[in-house]
N, C-alpha and C positions, 0 to 999 in steps of 0.2 A: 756209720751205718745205723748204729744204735739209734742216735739223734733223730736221726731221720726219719726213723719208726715213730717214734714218739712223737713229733711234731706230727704227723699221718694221722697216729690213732688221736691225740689232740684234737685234727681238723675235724676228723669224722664224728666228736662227741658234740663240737660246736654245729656241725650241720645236724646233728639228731636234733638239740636244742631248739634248735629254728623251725625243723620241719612240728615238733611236738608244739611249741607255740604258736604257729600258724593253723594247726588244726585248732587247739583248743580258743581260736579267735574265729575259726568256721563254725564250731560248733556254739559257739555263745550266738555267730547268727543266725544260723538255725533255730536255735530257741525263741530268737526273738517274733521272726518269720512265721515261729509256730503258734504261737504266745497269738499274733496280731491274726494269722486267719483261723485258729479255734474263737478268737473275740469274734469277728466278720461270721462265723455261721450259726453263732448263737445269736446276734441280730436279728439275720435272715430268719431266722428260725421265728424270734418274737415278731414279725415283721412291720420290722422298724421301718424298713426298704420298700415299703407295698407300693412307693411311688417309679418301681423301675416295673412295677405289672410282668409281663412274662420273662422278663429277664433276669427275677427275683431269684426262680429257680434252679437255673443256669448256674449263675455266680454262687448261690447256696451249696450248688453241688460239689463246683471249681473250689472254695473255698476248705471244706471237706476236705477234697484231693490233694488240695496243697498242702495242711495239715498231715494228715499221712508219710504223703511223700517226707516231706521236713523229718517227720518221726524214721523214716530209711535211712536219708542220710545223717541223720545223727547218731543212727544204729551203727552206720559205716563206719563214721568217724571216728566211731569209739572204738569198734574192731580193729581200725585203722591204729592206732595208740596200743592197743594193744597189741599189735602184732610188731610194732615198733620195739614194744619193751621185752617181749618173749623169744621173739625170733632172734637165732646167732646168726648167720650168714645173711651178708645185704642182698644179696642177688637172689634167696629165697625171697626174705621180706619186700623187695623192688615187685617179683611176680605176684606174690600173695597181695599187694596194695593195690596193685593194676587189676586184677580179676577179680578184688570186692569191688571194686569203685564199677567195674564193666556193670556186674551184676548188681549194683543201686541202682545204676542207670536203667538196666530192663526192669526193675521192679517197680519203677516211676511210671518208666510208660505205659506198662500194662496197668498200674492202679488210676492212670487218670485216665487211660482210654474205657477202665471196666464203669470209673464215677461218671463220665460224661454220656456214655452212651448206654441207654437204658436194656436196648435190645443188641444183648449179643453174636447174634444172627449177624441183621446191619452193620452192626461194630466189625465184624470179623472179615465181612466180604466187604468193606469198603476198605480195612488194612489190606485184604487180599491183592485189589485191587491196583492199591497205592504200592502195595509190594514190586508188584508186576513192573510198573512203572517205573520207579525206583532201582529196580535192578536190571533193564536196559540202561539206564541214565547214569549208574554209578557202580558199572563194572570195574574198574579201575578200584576203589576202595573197597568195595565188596574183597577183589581179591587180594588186597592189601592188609587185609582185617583176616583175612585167613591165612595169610603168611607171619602175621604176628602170633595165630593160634600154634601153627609150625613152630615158633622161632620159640615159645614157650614152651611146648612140646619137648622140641628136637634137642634143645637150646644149642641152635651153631654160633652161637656168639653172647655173651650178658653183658648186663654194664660193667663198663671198665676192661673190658678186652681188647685188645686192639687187633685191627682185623681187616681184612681188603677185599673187595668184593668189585668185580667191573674194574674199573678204572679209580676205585674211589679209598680212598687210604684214612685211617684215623684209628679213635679210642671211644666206643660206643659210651655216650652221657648220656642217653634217653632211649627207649623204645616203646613207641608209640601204640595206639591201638591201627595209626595206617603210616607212621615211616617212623623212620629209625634218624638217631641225629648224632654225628662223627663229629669229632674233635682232630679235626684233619692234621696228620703229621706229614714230613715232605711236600711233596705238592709241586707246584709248576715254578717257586722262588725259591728253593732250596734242594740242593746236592746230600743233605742229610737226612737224618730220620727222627729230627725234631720238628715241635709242634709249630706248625703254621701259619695258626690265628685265625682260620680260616672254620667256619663250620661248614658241614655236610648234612643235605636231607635228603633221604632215597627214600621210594615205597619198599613198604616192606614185602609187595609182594617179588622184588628183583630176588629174595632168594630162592622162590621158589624156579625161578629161570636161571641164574650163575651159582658158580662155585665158589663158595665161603674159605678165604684164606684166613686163620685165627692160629695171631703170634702168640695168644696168650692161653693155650691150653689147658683146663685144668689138673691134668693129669701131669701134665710136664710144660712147666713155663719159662722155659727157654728156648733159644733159636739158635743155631751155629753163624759165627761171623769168624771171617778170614782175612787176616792183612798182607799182601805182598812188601816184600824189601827188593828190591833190585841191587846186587853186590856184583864187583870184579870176579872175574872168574882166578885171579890171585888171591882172592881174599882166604883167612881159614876157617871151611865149610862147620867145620867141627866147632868152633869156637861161635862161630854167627848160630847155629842151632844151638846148643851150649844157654848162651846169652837170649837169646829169644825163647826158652819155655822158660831158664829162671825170673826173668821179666813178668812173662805172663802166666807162670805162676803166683808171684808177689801181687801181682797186681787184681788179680781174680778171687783170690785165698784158699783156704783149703776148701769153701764150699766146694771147688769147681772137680775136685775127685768124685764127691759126695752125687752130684750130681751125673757123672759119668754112671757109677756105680747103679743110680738108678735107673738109666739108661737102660744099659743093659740088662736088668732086670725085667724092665718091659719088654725089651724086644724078644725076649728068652719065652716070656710067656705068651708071643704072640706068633703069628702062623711064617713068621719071616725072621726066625731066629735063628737064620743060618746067616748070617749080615755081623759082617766082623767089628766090633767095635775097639777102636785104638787108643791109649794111652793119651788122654791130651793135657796138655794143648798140645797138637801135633803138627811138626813142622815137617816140610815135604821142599824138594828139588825140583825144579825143571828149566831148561834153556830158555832162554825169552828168545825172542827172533831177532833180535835185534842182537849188541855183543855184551850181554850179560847174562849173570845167575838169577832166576827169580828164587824167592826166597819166601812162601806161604805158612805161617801159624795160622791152625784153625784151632777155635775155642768155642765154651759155650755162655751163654750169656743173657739176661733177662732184655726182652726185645724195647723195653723203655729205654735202658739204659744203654745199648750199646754206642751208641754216639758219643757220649762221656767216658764209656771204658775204652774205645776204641781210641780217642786224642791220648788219655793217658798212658795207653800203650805203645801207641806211637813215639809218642814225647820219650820216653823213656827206653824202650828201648836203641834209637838215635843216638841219647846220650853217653849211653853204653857204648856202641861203636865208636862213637869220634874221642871217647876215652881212649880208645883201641886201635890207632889208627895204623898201627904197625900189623895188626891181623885183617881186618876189616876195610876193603878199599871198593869203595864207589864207582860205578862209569863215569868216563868222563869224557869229552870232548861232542861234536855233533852229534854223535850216534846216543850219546846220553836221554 
């Protein structure tokens, strides 16, 4: 398990690497971009260009704008890096990156709408205008952009949560300024709750319409999963319970008290702490319809891995029984 940490925090230092050199390669273009139109408006300035006549001043202004602008996003950039190396939690640093880069963006477009358009009057009712327009034409993303302000807000889901929503199942790797992008696990070719190869793209305004199922809580990041055994009703009940929590015990380890314990903790503190919490993994009785004992352990479990803890639990407790086969006896015949 240890291992496996290590390789994680490993990956996540190699993706900082990347993301930190791919800025500091935005921002060398920036400079350059900035370098070539502060040259272009000191031209215009001396005019070198008098042979474009009234379009001298246009491009003079444009060239300005762009300058500026440049100098934003390079301010970004830098915030950006910075907020890479200061910030502890990714899913702080993921929001804090996406709502500077939003806000470069409006600081561009107001600074080249205020350099091109001399009369702010004009300027304002002809945005007015285009506004108007614009928000018949792009309701859909309008509300899609305010569902991402919600989901920033509210946070019903970060990156790296895995989460279901509609019909749509996965591990959120992106959230957009208008959808959100799942790392589908299950899906339409697989009986399990491993990944599918499949991505996902929803607007983000569907959460403000359904309900957010999030396996990966931050308060508590586990999910209950349960395995049935089907045994003889010969079999000795005592000895299949027995054999089934010491299994799933071994197999879960002591976190899995730890985790109970915290449980109920919460639920103690919360308005529905009258909710009996039992001893698990907890294994329970009842008749199948058919001519045998069903036989359920419920446990708890990180919802990534239950797929993996679950074969291993399986697998092994099996093993157990057909060790046992003098206590332990299977259906068998049709009715099986």
């Amino acid at each position: 398990m240890e291992v496996n940490q290590n390789q994680k925090e490993e990956i996540d230092k190699k993706a900082d690497k990347i993301k930190k050199k791919s800025s500091f390669i935005w921002l060398g273009s920036y400079i350059t971009v900035g370098l070539i139109a502060l040259t272009a408006y000191i031209l215009f300035r001396l005019h070198v260009f008098d042979l474009l006549g009234t379009y001298r001043i246009t491009l003079q202004k444009l060239s300005l704008a762009i300058f500026f602008a440049v100098l934003i996003l390079s301010a970004t950039k830098l915030i950006e890096l910075e907020i890479q190396k200061r910030s502890k939690g990714k899913y702080n640093r993921y929001n804090l990156i996406q709502l500077t880069n939003l806000l470069s963006i409006i600081a561009v477009a107001i600074l080249i709408v205020s350099f091109l358009f001399a009369n702010w009057y004009a300027a304002a009712l002809s945005l007015g205008l285009i506004s108007l327009i614009l928000g018949f034409a792009l309701q859909t993303p309008i509300s899609s952009f305010i569902g991402w302000i919600y989901i920033i807000i509210r946070t019903p889901y970060r990156i790296g949560d895995r989460i279901e929503i509609n019909s749509f199942k996965g591990d959120v790797i992106e959230i957009g300024y208008v959808d959100t992008t799942l790392w589908e696990f299950a899906g339409d070719y697989l009986t399990n709750d491993l990944p599918s190869g499949r991505l996902i793209r929803f607007p983000n305004s569907l959460v403000l319409q359904s309900a957010v199922f999030n396996y990966s809580w931050e308060d508590f990041k586990f999910i209950w999963n349960e395995i049935p055994f089907h045994v003889a009703y010969e079999s000795d009940l005592d000895f299949v319970e027995k054999t089934i929590k010491k299994v799933t015990s071994a197999e879960l380890g002591p976190q899995m008290s730890d985790r109970v314990t915290e449980l109920r903790k919460m639920i103690k503190d919360s308005p529905i702490d009258e909710i009996e919490i039992k001893e698990y993994p907890y294994v329970s009785f009842r008749i199948n319809d058919n001519t045998w004992v069903e036989v359920t352990v419920t446990y708890l479990v990180p919802p990534k891995k239950a797929a993996t803890i679950r074969t291993e639990i399986i697998r092994n407790i099996l093993a157990e029984f057909n060790k046992a086969a003098d206590k332990v006896l299977f259906p068998n015949g049709n009715s099986r």
